[in-house]
C-alpha positions as CSV (number, residue, x, y, z in Angstrom):
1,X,-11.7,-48.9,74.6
2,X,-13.9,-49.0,77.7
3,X,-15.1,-46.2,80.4
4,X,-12.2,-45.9,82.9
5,X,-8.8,-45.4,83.3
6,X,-5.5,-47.3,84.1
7,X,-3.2,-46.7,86.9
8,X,0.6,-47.2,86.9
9,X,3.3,-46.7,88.9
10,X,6.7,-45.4,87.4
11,X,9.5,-43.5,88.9
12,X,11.2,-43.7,85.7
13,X,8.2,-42.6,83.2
14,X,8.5,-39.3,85.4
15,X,9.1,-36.3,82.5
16,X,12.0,-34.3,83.4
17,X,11.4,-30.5,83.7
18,X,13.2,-27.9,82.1
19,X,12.7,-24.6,84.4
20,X,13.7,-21.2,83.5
21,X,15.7,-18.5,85.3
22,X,12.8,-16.0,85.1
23,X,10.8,-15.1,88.6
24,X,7.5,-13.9,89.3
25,X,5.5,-13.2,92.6
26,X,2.2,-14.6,93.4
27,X,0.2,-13.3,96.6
28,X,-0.6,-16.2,99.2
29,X,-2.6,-16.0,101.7
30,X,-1.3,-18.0,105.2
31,X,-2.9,-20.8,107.1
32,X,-3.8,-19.3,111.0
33,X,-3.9,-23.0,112.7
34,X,-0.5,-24.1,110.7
35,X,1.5,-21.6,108.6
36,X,1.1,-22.9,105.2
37,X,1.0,-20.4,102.6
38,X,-2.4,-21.2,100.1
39,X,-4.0,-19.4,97.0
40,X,-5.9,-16.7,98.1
41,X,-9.3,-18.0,96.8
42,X,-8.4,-21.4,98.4
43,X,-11.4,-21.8,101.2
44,X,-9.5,-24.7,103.2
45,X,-6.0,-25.1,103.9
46,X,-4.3,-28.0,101.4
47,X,-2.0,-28.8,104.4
48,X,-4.4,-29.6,107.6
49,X,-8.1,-28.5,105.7
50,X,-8.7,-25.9,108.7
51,X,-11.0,-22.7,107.0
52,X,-9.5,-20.1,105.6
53,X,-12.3,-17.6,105.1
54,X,-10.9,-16.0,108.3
55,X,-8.0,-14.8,106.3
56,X,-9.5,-13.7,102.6
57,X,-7.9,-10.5,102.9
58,X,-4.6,-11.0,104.3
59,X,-2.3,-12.1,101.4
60,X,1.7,-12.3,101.5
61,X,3.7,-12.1,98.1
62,X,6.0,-15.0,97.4
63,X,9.0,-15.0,94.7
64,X,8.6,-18.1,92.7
65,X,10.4,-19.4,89.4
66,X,7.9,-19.9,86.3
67,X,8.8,-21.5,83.1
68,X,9.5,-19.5,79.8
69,X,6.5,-21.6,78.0
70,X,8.5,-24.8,78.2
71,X,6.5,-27.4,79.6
72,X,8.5,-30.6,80.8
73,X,9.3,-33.2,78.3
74,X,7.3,-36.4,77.7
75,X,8.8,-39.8,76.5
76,X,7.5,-40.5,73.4
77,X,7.1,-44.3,74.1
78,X,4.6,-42.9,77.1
79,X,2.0,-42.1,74.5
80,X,3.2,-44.9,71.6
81,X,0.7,-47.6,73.1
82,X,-2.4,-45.0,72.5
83,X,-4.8,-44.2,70.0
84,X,-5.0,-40.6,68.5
85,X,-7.0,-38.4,71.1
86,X,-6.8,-41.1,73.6
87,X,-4.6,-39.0,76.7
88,X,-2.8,-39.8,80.0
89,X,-2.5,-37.6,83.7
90,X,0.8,-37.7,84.8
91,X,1.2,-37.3,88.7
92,X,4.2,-34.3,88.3
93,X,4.3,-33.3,91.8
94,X,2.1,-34.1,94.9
95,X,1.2,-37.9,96.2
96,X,2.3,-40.1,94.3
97,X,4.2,-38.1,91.7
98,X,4.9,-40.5,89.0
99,X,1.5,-42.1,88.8
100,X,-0.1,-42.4,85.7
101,X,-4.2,-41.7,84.9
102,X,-5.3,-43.6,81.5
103,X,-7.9,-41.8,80.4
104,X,-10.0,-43.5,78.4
105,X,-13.7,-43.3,77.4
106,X,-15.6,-39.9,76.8
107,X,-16.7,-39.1,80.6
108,X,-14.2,-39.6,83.9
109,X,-15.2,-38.4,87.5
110,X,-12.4,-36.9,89.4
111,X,-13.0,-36.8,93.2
112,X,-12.3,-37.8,96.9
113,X,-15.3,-40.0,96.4
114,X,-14.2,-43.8,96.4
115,X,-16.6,-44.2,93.3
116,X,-14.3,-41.5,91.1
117,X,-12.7,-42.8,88.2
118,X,-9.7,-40.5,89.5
119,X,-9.7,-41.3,93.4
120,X,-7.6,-38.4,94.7
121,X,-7.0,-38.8,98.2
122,X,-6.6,-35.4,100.0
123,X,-9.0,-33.1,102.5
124,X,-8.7,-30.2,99.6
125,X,-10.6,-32.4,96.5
126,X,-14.3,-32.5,96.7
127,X,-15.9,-35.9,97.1
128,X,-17.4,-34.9,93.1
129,X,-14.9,-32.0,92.5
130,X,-14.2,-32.3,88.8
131,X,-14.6,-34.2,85.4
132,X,-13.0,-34.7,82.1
133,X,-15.4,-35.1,78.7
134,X,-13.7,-36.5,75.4
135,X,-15.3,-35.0,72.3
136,X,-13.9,-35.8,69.2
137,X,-9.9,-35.7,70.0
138,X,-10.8,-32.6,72.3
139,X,-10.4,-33.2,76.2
140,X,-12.2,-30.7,78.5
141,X,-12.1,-30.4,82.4
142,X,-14.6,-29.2,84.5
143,X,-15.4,-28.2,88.0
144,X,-18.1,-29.0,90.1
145,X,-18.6,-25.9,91.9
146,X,-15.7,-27.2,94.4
147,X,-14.3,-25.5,97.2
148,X,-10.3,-25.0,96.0
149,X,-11.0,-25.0,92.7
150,X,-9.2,-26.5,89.7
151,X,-6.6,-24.9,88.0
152,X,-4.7,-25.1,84.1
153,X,-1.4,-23.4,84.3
154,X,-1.8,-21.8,87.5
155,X,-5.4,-20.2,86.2
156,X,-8.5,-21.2,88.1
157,X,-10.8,-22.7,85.5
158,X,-14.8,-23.8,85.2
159,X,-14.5,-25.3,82.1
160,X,-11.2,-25.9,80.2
161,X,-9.9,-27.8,76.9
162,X,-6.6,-29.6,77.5
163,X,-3.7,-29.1,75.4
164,X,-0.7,-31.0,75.1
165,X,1.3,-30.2,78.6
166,X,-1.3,-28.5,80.2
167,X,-0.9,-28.9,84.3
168,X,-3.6,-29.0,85.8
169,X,-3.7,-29.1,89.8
170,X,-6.7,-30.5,91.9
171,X,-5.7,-30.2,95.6
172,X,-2.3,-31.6,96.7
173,X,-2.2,-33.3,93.5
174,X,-0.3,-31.6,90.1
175,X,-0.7,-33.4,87.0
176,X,0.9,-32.9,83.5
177,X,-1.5,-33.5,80.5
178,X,-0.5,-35.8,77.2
179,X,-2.7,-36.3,74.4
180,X,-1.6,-39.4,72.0
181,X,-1.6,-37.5,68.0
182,X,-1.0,-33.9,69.4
């Protein structure tokens, strides 16, 4: 198949999640032009992109709910019309959550840039702030040295091979990883 990916829109191919009752804290750090709480390595607020260097120190502790290692569920007919290794980014929560990314080929750009295979529209992506590289039936996301980062399972990450339900999250934007033959 060619360089590029696909785009789809589909309430309905959304995969359901199965949270667990367990709770954690994570410390956040708050936005001083409009009160909304951000990682604290996160440079710019995801909310209105003001700086948050201002605030590196300050952090607040939040309770959240985490999973107990299940990851949502994929439909299996979702990944039927791919080749094995060939893989799909499922918007899971951010704008719109239920789009799907084809990937396909062995390089994709993911950016604010209009020339991005993954166009992600949002103040928090870099115009060049990440890619993915298909080697063999391994996926692997990079950063490019962008301001908030990219993260797999809640970890900032450099460089990061994919595994089946990985999340990964690029601004705004959350995405659920599925690899076809996994």
């Amino acid at each position: 198949m060619g360089l590029g990916t696909r785009s789809a829109m589909a309430d309905d191919d959304v995969p359901s999640e199965t949270p667990a009752e367990q709770t954690a804290s994570i410390q956040l750090i708050t936005c001083p032009s409009c009160g909304h709480l951000a990682p604290p390595d996160s440079r710019f607020c995801s909310a209105c992109g003001a700086s948050l260097a201002a605030v590196a120190g300050m952090t607040a502790s939040l309770p959240v709910a985490t999973t107990s290692g299940s990851l949502p569920a994929v439909d299996e007919s979702l990944l039927d019309q791919f080749d094995p290794g060939e893989a799909v980014l499922v918007v899971h929560r951010g704008p719109n959550q239920g789009a799907r990314f084809e990937l396909l080929g062995g390089e994709l750009s993911i950016g604010r840039s209009p020339e991005s295979n993954i166009f992600l529209d949002d103040v928090t992506v870099s115009r060049r702030h990440a890619s993915l590289q298909r080697t063999g039936e391994t996926w692997t996301i990079t950063d490019h040295e962008s301001l908030n980062g990219t993260y797999v399972n809640h970890n900032r990450v450099d460089n990061h091979a994919l595994s089946n339900g990985d999340q990964v999250q690029i601004g705004k934007y959350r995405f659920l990883f599925y690899q076809a033959g996994q």
